[in-house]
DRENTORVO-276313 format. One record per residue (C-alpha): x, y, z. Coordinates in steps of 0.001 Angstrom, whole numbers, plus 500000, padded with zeros to 6 digits. Last residue first. Layout:
XYZ;...
end
This chain:
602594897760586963;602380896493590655;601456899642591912;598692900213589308;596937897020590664;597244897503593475;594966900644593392;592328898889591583;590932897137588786;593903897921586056;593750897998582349;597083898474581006;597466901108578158;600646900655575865;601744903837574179;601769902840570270;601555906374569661;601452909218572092;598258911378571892;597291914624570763;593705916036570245;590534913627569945;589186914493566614;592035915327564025;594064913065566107;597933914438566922;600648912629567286;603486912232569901;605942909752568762;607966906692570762;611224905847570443;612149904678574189;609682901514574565;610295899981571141;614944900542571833;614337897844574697;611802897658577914;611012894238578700;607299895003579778;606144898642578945;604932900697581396;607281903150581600;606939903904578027;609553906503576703;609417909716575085;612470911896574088;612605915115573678;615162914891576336;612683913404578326;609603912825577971;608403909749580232;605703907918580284;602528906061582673;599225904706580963;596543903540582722;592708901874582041;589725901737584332;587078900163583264;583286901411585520;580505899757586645;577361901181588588;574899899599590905;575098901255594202;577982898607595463;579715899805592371;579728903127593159;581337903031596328;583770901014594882;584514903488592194;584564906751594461;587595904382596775;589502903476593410;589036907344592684;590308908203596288;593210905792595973;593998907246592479;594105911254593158;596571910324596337;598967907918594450;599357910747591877;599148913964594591;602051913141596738;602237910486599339;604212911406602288;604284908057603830;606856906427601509;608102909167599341;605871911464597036;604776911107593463;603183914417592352;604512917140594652;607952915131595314;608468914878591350;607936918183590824;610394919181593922;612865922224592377;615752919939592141;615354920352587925;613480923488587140;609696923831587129;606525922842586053;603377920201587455;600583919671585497;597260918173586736;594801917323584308;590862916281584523;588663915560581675;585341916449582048;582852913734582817;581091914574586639;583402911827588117;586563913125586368;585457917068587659;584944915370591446;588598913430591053;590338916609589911;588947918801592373;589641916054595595;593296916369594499;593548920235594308;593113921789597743;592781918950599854;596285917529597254;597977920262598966;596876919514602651;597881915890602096;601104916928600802;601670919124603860;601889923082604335;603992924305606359;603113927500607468;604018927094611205;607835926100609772;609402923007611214;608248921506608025;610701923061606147;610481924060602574;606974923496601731;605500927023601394;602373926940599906;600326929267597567;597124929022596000;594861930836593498;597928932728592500;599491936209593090;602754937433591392;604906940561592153;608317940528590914;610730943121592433;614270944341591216;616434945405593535;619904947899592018;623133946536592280;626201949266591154;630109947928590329;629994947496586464;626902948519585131;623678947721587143;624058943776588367;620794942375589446;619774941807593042;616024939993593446;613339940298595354;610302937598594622;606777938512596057;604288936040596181;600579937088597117;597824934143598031;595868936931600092;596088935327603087;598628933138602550;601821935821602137;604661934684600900;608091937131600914;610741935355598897;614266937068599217;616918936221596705;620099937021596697;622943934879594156;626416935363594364;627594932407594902;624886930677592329;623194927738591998;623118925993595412;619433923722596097;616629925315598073;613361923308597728;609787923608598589;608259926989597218;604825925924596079;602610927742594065;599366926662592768;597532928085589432;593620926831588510;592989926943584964;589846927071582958;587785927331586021;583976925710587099;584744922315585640;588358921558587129;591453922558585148;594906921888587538;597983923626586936;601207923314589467;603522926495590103;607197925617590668;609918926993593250;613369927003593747;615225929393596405;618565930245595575;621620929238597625;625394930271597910;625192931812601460;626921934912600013;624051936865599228;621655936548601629;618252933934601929;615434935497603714;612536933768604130;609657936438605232;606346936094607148;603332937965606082;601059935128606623;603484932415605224;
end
C-alpha cells in the first residue's frame, strides 16, 4: 500500500484475513503472493495492524498478546514476498484488481504450460479469507481459473490456425473434510464422494477413478 497503514483497534471486533497464493513457473521453484482481501469478526479482543508496503513487497503484521495476567506486550512479524496486494476495498488507491493479479501470475502459468512444464497455482488460507474469490471470481470479476483458461483456449486457437493441434482434457474436485469428491461427475451419489488419492511410482499422486472430460474450448468447461 506504499507505506500506507490499515489499522484495525481493539474493540472493533475484527481481524484482518489474508492468504498467500503459490505459483511454479520455469525460471522459479516457487513464486509467493499475498493478498489481504477480507475482514470477517473473530475475536473481541483482537488488534491487529497490517502495514503493506508495494514497493518493496514487505508485510508487517502487529499483533497484542496477553503477558501474564493484566500486561500486553506487541509482537511483530516481518514477512516479504514476491508479490503483495491489498484487496480489501476497492475504494483504496492500492487496490489491486483480479485482472491485475492474474497479470502478475496468470499469464506465467499459461507461458510455462505452453513451453511443457507443468503449471500449478495453489491458493491457502482460513475459511472467509477469499480463496475462492482469488481463483473463481463473481460475474465480471473473474478470478484466476476462468482467466488462466480463456487465455489458453485463446494460445490454442492461435495455434491451430498456424498448424498445430492440441486435446485438452479437465478434471474439477473437492477435498473436503478429508474427503474428496468429483465435481464433475454426472448424477453425483455415494461413487462421486469416496474417492482416494494414490500415488504412481512414475507420475506422482493422483486421485483415482476421477473422471476427466475432454473439452474443446472455454464453453465447453462452463457447461461441465
Amino acid at each position: 500500500m506504499g507505506g500506507s497503514q490499515a489499522r484495525i483497534k481493539e474493540g472493533e471486533g475484527v481481524k484482518g484475513l489474508a492468504g498467500p497464493l503459490f505459483v511454479s513457473p520455469p525460471q522459479a521453484s516457487c513464486v509467493v503472493l499475498f493478498c489481504f482481501c477480507s475482514l470477517a469478526v473473530l475475536d473481541l479482543r483482537a488488534a491487529v495492524i497490517i502495514t503493506h508496503a508495494t514497493e518493496n513487497n514487505h508485510v508487517v503484521l502487529q499483533t497484542q498478546v496477553k503477558d501474564g495476567s493484566e500486561s500486553v506486550r506487541e509482537r511483530y512479524k516481518d514477512f516479504t514476498f514476491d508479490h503483495s496486494y491489498w484487496s480489501y476495498s476497492s475504494e483504496d488507491p492500492h487496490f489491486a484488481s483480479q485482472e491485475q493479479v492474474f497479470g502478475d501470475l496468470g499469464t506465467e502459468v499459461v507461458d510455462s504450460a505452453f513451453q511443457g512444464y507443468n503449471a500449478c497455482v495453489f491458493a491457502y488460507g482460513q475459511t472467509g479469507s477469499g480463496k475462492t474469490f482469488t481463483m473463481m471470481g463473481s460475474g465480471e470479476n473473474m478470478g484466476l481459473i476462468p482467466r488462466i483458461c480463456k487465455m489458453l483456449f485463446g494460445r490454442m486457437s492461435a495455434g491451430k490456425d498456424q498448424g498445430a493441434s492440441y486435446r485438452t482434457e479437465v478434471s474439477y474436485l473437492e477435498i473436503y473434510n478429508e474427503r474428496v469428491k468429483d465435481l464433475l461427475r454426472s448424477g453425483g451419489g455415494s461413487q462421486g464422494h469416496s474417492l482416494r488419492v494414490r500415488e504412481h511410482p512414475k507420475l506422482g499422486p493422483y486421485v483415482q477413478e476421477l473422471s476427466c472430460h475432454l473439452v474443446t474450448d472455454y464453453s465447453d468447461i462452463q457447461v461441465s
